[in-house]
MOPAC internal coordinates of N, CA, C and O (Angstrom, degrees):
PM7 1SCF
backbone

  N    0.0000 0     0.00 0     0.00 0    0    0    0
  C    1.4433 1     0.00 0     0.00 0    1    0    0
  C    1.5301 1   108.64 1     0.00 0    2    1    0
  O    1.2310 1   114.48 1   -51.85 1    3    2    1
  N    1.6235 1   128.06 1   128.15 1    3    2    1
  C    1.1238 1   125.94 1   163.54 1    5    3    2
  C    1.3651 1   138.23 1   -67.08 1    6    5    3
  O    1.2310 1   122.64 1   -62.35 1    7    6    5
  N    1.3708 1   112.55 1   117.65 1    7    6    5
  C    1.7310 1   110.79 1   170.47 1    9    7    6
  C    1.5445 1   124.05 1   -23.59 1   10    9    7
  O    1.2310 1   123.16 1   -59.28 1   11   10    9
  N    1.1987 1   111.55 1   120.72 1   11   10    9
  C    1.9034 1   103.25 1   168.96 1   13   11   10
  C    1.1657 1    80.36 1   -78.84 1   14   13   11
  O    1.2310 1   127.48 1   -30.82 1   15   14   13
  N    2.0337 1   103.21 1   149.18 1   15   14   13
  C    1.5901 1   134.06 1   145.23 1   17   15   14
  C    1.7988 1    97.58 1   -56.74 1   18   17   15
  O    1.2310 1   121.88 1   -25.51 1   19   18   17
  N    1.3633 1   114.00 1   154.49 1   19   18   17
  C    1.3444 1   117.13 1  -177.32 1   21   19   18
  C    1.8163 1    88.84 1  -151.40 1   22   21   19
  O    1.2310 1   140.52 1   -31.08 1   23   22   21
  N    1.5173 1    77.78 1   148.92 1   23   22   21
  C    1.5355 1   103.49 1  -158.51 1   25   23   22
  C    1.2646 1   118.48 1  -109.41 1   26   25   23
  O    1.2310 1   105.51 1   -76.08 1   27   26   25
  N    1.4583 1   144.46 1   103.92 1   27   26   25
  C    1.1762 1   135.42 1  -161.05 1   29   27   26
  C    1.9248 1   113.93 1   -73.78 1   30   29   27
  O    1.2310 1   124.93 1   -73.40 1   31   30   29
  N    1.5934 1   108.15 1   106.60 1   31   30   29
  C    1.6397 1    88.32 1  -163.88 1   33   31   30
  C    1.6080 1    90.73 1  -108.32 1   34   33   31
  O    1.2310 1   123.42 1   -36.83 1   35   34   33
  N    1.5716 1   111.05 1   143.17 1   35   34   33
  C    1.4440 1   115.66 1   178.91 1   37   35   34
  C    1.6998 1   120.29 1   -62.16 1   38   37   35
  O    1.2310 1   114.84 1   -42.70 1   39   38   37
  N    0.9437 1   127.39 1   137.30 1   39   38   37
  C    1.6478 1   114.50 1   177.83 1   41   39   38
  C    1.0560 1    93.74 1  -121.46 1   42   41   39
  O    1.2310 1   119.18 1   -38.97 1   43   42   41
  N    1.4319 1   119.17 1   141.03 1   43   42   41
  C    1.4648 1   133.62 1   173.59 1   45   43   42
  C    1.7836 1   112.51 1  -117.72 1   46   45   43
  O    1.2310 1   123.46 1   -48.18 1   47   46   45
  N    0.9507 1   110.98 1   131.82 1   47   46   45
  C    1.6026 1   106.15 1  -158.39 1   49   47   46
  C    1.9169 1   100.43 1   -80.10 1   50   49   47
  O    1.2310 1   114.00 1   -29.50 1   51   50   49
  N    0.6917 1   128.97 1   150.50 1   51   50   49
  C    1.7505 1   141.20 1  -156.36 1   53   51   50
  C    1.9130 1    86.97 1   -88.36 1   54   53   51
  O    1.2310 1   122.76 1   -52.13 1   55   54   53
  N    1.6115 1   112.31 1   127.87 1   55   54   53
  C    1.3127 1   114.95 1   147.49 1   57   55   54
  C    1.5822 1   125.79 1   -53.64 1   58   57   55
  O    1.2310 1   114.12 1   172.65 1   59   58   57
  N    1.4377 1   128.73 1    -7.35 1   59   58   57
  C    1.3948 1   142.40 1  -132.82 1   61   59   58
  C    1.3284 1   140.00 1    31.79 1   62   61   59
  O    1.2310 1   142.34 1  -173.97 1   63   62   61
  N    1.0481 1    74.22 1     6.03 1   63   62   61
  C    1.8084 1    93.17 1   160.36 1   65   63   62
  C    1.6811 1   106.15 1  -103.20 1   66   65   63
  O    1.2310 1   117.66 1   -52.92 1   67   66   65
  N    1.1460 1   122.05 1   127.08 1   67   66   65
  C    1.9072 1   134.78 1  -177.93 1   69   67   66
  C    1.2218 1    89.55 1   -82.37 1   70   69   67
  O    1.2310 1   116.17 1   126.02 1   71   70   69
  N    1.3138 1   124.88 1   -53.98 1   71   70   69
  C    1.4954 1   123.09 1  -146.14 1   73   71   70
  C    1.9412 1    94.15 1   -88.48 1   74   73   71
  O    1.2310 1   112.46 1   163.28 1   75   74   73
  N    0.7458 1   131.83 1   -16.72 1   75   74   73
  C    1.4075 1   125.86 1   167.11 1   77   75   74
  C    1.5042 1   110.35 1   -98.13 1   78   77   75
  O    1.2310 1   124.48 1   163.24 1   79   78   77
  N    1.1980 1   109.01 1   -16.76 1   79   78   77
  C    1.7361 1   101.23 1   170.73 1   81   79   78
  C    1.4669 1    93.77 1   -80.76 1   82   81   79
  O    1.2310 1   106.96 1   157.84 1   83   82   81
  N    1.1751 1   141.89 1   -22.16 1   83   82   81
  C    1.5309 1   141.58 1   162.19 1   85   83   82
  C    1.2969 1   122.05 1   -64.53 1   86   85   83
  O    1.2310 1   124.35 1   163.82 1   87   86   85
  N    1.5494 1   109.25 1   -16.18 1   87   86   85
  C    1.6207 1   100.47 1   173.81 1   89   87   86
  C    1.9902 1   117.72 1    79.16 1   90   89   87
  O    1.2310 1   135.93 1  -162.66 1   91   90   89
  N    1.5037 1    86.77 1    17.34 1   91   90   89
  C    1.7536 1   106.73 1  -174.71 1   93   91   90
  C    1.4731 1   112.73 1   -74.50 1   94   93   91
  O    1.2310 1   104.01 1   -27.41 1   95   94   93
  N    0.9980 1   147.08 1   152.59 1   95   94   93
  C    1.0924 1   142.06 1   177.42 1   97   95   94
  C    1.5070 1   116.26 1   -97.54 1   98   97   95
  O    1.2310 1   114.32 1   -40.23 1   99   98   97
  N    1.4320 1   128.35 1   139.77 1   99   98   97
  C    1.5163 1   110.90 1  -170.88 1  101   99   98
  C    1.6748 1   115.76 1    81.57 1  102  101   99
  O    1.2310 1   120.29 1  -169.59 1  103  102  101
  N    1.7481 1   117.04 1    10.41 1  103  102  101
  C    1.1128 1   113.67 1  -168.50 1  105  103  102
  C    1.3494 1   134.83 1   -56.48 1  106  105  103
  O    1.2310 1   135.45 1   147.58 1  107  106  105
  N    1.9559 1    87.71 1   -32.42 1  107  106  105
  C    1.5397 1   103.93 1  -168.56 1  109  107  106
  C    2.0376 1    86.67 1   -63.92 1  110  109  107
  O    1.2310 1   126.13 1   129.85 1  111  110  109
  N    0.9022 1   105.83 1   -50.15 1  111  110  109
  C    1.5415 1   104.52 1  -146.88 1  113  111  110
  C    1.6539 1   105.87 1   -53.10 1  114  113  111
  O    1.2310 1   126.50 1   134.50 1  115  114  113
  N    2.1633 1   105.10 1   -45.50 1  115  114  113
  C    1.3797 1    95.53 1   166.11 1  117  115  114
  C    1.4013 1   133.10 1   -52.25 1  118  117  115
  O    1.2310 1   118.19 1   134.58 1  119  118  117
  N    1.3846 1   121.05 1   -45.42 1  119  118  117
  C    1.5827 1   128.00 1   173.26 1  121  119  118
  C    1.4959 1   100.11 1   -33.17 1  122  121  119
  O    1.2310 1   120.58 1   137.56 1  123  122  121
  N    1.2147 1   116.50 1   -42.44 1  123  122  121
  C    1.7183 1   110.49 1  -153.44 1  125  123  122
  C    1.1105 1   110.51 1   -95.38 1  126  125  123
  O    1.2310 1   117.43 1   167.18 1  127  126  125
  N    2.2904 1   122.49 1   -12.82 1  127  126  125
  C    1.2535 1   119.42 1  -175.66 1  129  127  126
  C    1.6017 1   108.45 1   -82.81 1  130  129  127
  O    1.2310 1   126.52 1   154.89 1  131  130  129
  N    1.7696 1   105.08 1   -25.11 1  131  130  129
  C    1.5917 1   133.71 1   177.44 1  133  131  130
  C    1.4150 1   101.86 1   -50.70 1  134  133  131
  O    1.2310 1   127.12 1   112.56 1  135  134  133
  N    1.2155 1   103.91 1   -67.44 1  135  134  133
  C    1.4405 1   126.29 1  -167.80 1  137  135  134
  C    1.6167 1   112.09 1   -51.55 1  138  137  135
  O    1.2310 1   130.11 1   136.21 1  139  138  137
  N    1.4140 1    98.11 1   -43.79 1  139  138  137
  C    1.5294 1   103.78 1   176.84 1  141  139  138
  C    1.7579 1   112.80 1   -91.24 1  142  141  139
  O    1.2310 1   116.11 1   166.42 1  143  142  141
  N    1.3574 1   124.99 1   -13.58 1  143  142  141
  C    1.4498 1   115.80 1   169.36 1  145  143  142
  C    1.5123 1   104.16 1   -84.97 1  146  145  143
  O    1.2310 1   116.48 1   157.30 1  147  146  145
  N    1.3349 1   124.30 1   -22.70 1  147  146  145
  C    1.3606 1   109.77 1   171.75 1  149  147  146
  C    1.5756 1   130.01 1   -56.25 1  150  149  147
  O    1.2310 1   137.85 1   142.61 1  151  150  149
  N    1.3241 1    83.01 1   -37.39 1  151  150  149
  C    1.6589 1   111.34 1   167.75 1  153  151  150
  C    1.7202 1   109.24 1   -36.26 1  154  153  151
  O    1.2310 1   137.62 1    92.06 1  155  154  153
  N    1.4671 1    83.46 1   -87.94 1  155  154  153
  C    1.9786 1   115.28 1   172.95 1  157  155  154
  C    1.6609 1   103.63 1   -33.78 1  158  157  155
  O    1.2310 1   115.81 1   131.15 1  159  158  157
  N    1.6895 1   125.56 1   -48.85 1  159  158  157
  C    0.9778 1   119.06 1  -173.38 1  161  159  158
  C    1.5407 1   122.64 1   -70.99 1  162  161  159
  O    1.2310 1   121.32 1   155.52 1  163  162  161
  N    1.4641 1   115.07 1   -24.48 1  163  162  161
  C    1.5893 1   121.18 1   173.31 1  165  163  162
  C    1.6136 1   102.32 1   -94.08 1  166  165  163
  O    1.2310 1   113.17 1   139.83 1  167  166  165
  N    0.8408 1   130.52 1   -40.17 1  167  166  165
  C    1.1903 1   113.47 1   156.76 1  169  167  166
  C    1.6118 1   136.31 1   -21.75 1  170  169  167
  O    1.2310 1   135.22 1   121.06 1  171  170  169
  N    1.2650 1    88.16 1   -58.94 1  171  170  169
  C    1.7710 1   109.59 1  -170.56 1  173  171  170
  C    1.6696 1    93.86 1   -80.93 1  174  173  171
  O    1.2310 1   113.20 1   136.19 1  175  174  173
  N    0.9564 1   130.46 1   -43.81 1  175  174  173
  C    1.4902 1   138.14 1   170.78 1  177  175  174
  C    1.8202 1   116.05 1   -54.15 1  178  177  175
  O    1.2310 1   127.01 1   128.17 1  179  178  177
  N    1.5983 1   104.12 1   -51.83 1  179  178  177
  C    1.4169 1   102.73 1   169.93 1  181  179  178
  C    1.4084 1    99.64 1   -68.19 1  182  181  179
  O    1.2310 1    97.08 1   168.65 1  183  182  181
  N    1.2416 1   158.29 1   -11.35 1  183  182  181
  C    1.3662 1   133.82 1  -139.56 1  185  183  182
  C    1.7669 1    93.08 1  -128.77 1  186  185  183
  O    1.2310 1   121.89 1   178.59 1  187  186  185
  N    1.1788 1   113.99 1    -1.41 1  187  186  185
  C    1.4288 1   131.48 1  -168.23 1  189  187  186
  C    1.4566 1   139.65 1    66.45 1  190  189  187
  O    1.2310 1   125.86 1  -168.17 1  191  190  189
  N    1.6740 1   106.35 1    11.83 1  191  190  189
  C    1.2712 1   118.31 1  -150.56 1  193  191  190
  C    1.4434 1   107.31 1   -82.79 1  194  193  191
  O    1.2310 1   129.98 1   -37.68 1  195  194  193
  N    1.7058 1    98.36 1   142.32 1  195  194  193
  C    1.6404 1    87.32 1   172.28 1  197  195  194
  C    1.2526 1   109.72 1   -78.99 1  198  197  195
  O    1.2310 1   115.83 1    37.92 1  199  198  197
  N    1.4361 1   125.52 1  -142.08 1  199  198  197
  C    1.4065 1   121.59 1  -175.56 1  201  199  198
  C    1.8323 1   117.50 1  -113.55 1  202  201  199
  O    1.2310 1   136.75 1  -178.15 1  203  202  201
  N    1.3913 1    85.17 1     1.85 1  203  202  201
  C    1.5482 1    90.37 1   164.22 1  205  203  202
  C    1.2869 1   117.85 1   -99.68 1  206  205  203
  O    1.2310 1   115.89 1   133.67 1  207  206  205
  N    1.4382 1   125.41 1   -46.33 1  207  206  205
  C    1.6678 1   129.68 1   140.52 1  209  207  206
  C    1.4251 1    98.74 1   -12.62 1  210  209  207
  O    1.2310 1   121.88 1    78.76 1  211  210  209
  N    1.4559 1   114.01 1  -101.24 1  211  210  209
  C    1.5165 1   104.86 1  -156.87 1  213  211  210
  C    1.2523 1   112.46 1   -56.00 1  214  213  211
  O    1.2310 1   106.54 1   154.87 1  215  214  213
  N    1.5009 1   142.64 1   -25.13 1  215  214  213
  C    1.3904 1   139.94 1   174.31 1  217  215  214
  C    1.6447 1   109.45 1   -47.83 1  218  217  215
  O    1.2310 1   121.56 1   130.17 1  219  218  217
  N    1.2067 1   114.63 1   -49.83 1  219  218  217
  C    1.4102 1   124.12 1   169.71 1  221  219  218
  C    1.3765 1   105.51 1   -66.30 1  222  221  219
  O    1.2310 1   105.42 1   150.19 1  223  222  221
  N    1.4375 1   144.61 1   -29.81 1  223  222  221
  C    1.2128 1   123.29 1  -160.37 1  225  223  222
  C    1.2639 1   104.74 1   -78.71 1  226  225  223
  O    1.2310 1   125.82 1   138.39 1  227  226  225
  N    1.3546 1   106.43 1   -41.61 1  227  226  225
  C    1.4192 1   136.81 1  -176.80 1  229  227  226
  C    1.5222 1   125.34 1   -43.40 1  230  229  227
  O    1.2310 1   135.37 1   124.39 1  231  230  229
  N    1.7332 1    87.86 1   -55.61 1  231  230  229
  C    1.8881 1   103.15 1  -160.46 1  233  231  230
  C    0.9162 1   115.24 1   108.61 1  234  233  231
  O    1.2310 1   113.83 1  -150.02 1  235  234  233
  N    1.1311 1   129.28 1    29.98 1  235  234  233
  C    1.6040 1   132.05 1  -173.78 1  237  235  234
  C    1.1291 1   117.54 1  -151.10 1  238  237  235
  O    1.2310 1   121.87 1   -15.74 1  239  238  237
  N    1.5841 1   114.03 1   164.26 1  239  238  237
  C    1.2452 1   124.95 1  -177.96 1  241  239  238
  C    1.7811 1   110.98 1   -90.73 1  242  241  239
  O    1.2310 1   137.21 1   -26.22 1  243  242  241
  N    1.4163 1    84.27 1   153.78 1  243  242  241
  C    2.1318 1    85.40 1  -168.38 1  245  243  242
  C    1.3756 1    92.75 1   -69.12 1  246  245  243
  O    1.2310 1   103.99 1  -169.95 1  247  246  245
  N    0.8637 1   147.11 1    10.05 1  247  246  245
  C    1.8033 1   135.34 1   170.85 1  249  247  246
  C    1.5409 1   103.58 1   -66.32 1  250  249  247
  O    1.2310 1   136.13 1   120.10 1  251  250  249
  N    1.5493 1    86.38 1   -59.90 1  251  250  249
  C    1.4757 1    98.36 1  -173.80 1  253  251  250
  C    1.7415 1   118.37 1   -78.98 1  254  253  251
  O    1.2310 1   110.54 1   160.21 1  255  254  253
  N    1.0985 1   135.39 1   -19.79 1  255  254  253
  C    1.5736 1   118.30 1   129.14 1  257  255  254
  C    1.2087 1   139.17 1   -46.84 1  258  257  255
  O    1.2310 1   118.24 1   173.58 1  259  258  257
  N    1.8201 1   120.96 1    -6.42 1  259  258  257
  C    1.5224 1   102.54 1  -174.84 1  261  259  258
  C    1.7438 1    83.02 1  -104.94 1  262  261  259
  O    1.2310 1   119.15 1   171.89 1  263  262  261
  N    1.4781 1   119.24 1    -8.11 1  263  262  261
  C    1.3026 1   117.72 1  -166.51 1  265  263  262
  C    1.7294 1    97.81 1   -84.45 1  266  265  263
  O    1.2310 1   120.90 1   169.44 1  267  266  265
  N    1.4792 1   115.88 1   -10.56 1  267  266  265
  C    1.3527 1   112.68 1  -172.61 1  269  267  266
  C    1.3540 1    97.98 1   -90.63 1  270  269  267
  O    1.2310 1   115.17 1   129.38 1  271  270  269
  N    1.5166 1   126.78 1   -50.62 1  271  270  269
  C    0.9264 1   144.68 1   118.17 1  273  271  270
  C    1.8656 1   120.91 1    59.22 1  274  273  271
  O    1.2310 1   137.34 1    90.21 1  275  274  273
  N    1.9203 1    84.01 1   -89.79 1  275  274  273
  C    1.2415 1   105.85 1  -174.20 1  277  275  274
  C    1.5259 1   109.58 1  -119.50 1  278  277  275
  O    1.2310 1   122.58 1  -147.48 1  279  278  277
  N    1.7065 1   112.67 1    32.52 1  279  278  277
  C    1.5163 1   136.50 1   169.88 1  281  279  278
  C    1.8534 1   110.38 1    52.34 1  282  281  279
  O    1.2310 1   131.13 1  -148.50 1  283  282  281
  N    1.3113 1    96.13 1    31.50 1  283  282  281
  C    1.4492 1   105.90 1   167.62 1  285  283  282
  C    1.4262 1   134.33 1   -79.04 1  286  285  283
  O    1.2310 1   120.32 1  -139.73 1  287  286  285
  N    1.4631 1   116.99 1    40.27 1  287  286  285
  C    1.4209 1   152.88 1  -126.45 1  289  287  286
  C    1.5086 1    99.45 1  -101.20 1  290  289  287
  O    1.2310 1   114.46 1  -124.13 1  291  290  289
  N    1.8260 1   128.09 1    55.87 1  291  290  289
  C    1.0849 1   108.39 1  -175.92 1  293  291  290
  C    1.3932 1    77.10 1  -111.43 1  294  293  291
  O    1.2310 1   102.19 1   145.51 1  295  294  293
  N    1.4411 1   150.18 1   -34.49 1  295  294  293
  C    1.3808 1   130.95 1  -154.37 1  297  295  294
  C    2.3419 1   103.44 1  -109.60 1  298  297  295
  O    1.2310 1   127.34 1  -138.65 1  299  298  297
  N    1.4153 1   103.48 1    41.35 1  299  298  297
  C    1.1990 1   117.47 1   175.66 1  301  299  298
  C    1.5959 1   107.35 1  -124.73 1  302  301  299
  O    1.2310 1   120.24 1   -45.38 1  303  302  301
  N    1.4358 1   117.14 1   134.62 1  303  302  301
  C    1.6465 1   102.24 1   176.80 1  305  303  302
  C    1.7094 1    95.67 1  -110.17 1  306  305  303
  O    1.2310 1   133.53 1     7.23 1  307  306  305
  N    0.9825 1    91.45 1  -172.77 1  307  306  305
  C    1.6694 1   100.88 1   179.17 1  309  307  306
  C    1.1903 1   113.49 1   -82.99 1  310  309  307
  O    1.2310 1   114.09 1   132.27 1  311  310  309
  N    1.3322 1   128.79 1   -47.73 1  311  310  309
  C    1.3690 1   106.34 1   161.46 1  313  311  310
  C    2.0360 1   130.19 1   -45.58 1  314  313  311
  O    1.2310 1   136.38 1   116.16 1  315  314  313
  N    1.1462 1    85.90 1   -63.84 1  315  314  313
  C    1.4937 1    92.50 1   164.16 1  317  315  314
  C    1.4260 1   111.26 1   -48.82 1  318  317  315
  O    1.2310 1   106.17 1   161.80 1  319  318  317
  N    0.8807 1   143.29 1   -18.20 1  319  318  317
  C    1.8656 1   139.50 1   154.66 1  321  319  318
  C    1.4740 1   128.66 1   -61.32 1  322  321  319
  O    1.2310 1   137.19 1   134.90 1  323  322  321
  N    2.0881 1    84.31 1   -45.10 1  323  322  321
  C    1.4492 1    91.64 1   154.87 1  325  323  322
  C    1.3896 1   129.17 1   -25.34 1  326  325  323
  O    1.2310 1   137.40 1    78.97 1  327  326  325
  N    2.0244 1    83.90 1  -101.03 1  327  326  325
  C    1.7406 1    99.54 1   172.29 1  329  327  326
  C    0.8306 1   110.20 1   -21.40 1  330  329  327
  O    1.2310 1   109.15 1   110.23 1  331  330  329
  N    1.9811 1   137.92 1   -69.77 1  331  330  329
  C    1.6600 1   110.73 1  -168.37 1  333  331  330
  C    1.5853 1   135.45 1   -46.31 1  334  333  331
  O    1.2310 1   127.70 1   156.95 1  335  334  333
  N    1.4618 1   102.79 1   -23.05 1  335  334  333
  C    1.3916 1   111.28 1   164.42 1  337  335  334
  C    1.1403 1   126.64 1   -70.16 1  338  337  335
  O    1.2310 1   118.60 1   166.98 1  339  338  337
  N    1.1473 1   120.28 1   -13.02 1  339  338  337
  C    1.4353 1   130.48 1  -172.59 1  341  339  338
  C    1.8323 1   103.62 1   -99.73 1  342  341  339
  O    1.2310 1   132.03 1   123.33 1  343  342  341
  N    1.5522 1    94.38 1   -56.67 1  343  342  341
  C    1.7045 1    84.28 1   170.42 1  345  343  342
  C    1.5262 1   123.07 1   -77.00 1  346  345  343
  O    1.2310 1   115.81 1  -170.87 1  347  346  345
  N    1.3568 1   125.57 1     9.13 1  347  346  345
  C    1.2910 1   117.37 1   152.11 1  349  347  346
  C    1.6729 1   122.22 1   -99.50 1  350  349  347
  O    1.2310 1   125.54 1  -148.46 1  351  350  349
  N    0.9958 1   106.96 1    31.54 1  351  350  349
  C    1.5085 1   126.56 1   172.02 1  353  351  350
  C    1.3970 1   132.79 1    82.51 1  354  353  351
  O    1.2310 1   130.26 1  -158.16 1  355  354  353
  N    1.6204 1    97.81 1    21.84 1  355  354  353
  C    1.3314 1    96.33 1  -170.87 1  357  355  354
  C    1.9131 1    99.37 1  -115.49 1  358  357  355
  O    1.2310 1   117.11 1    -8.03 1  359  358  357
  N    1.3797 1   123.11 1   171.97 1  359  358  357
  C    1.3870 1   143.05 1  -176.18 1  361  359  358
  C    1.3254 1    95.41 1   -91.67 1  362  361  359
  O    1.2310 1   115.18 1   -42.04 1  363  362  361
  N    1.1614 1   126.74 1   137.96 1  363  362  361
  C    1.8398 1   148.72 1   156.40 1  365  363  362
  C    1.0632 1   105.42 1   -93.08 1  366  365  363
  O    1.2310 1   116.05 1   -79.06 1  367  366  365
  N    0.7320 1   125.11 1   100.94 1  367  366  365
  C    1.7477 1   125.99 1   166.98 1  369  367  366
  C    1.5706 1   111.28 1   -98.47 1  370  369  367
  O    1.2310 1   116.89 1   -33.98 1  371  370  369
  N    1.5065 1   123.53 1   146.02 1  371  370  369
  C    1.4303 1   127.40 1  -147.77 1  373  371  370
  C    1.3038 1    91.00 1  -147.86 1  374  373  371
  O    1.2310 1   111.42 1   -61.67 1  375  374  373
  N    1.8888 1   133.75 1   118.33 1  375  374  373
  C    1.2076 1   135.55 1  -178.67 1  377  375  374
  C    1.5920 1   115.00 1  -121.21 1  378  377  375
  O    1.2310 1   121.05 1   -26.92 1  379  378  377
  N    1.0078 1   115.60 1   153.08 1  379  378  377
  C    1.8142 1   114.71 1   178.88 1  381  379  378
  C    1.6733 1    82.52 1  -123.13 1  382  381  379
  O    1.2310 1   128.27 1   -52.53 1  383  382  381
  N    1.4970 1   101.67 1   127.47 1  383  382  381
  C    1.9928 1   102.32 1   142.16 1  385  383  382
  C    1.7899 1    95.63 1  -160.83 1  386  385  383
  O    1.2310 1   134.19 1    -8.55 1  387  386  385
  N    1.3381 1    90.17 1   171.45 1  387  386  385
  C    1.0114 1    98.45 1  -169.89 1  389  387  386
  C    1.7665 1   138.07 1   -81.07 1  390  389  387
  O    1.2310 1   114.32 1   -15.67 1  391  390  389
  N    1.2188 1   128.36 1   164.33 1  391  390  389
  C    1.9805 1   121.26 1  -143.58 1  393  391  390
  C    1.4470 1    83.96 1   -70.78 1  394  393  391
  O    1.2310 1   128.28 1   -22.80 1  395  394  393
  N    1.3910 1   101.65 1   157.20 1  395  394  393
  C    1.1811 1   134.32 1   163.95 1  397  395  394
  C    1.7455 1   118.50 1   -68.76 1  398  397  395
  O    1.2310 1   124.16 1   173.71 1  399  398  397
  N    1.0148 1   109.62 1    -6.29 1  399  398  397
  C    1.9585 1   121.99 1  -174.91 1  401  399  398
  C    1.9243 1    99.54 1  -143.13 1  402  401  399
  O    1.2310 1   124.55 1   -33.40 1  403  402  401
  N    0.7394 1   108.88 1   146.60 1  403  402  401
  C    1.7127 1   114.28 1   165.72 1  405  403  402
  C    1.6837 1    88.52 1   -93.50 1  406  405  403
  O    1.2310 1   136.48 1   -35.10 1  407  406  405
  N    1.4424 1    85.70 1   144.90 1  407  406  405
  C    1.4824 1    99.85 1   179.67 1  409  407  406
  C    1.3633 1   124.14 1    76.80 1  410  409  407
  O    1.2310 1   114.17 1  -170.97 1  411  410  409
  N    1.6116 1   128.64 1     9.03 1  411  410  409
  C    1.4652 1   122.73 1  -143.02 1  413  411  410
  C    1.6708 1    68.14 1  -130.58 1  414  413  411
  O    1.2310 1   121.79 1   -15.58 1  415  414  413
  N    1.4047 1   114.19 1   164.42 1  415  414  413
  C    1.0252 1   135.49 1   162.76 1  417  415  414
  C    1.4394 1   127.32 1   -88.18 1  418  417  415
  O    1.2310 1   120.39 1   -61.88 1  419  418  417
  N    1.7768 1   116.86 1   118.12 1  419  418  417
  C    1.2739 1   113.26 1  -179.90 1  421  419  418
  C    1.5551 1   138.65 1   -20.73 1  422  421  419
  O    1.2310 1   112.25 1   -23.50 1  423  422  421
  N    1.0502 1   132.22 1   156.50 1  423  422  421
  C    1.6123 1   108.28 1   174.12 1  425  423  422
  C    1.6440 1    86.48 1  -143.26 1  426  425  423
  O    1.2310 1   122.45 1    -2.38 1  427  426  425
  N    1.5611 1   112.92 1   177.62 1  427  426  425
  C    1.2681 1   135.78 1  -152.67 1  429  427  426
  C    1.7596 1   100.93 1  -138.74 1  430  429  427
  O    1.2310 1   119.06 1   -71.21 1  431  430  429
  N    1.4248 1   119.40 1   108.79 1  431  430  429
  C    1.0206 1   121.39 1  -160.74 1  433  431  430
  C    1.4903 1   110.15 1  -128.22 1  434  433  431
  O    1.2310 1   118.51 1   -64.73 1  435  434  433
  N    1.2800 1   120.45 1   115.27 1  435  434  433
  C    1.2625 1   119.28 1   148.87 1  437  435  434
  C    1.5653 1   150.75 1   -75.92 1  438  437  435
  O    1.2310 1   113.94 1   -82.90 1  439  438  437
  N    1.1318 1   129.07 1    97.10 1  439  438  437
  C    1.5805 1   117.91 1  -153.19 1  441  439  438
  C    1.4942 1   117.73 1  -110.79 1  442  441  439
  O    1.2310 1   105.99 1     5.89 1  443  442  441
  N    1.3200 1   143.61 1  -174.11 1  443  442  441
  C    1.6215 1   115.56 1  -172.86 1  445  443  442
  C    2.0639 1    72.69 1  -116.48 1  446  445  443
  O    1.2310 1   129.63 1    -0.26 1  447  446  445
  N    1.2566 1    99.04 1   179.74 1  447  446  445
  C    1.7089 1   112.34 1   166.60 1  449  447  446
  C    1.5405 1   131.15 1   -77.60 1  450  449  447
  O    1.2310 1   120.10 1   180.00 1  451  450  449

């Protein structure tokens, strides 16, 4: 059997943020709209809803559930992600403490419980 040639490929370890290891602008904010439609999306999945169900639960039109959907999240803000969490029955909870670095700039974190 012949040797494969093997290829030395660089790995760079992930900030955990994708969208800033991409060099995106607005990253923090996408991570957190991601973070929070993933949310919205198991939600709506545990709760069984189709997408007209949750469109109604919501306030919205089913466009904009299949657009939540399929994380097409440019005309959703984070608050408004919120609220959907809230009107699908769950608590938002919102914390201030203090940075993890002196000198480093705050960050905005979403975490599950």
């Amino acid at each position: 059997m012949a040797k494969r040639a093997t290829k030395h490929i660089p790995i760079e370890a992930s900030s955990g943020n994708v969208f800033a290891d991409l060099g995106l602008p607005d990253a923090e904010d996408l991570d957190t709209k991601v973070r929070l439609a993933v949310k919205i999306n198991r939600m709506v999945a545990a709760q069984r809803l189709n997408q007209v169900t949750a469109a109604a639960r919501l306030n919205v039109s089913q466009p904009k559930i299949s657009a939540l959907k399929n994380y097409r999240l440019d005309g959703f803000s984070v608050e408004r992600l919120m609220r959907f969490i809230a009107a699908l029955g769950e608590d938002v909870k919102i914390s201030f403490g203090p940075r993890k670095t002196a000198g480093s700039r705050g960050r905005l974190l979403v975490q599950r419980p």
